[in-house]
N, C-alpha and C positions, 0 to 999 in steps of 0.2 A: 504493500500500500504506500510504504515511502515515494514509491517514483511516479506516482497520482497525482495529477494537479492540483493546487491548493483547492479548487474549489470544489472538486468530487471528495476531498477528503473533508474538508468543512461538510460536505451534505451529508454525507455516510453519517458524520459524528452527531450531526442535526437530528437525523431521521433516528438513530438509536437514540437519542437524550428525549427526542419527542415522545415516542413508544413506550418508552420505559414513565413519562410522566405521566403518558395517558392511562397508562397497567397503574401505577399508584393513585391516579385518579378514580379509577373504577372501582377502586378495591380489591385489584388482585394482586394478590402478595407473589403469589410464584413466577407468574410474567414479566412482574415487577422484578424480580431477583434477577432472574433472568437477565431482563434489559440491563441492569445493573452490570454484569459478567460481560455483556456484548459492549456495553457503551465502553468499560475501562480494555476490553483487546481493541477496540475500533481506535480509542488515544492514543495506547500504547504502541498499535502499528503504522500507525498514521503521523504522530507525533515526535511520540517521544524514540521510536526507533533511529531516527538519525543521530543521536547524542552518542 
């Protein structure tokens, strides 16, 4: 995902941070956790793997 252009990488992390609030919004906890797990690999290969 490093070699993504910023702005697919910014929508990836968009689109999991969104899902995952709307899973806390509805009250599902496991979707929720879930999105959780997806949103921090979506930062971590998009992001923070250049470092």
């Amino acid at each position: 995902m490093s070699d993504w252009p910023l702005s697919l990488r910014l929508l990836a992390t968009a689109v999991a941070i969104g899902l995952t609030v709307w899973a806390f919004s509805e009250g599902a906890m496991v979707p929720a956790v879930i999105g959780i797990a997806v949103t921090i690999f979506v930062v971590k290969r998009s992001f923070l793997s250049q470092i």
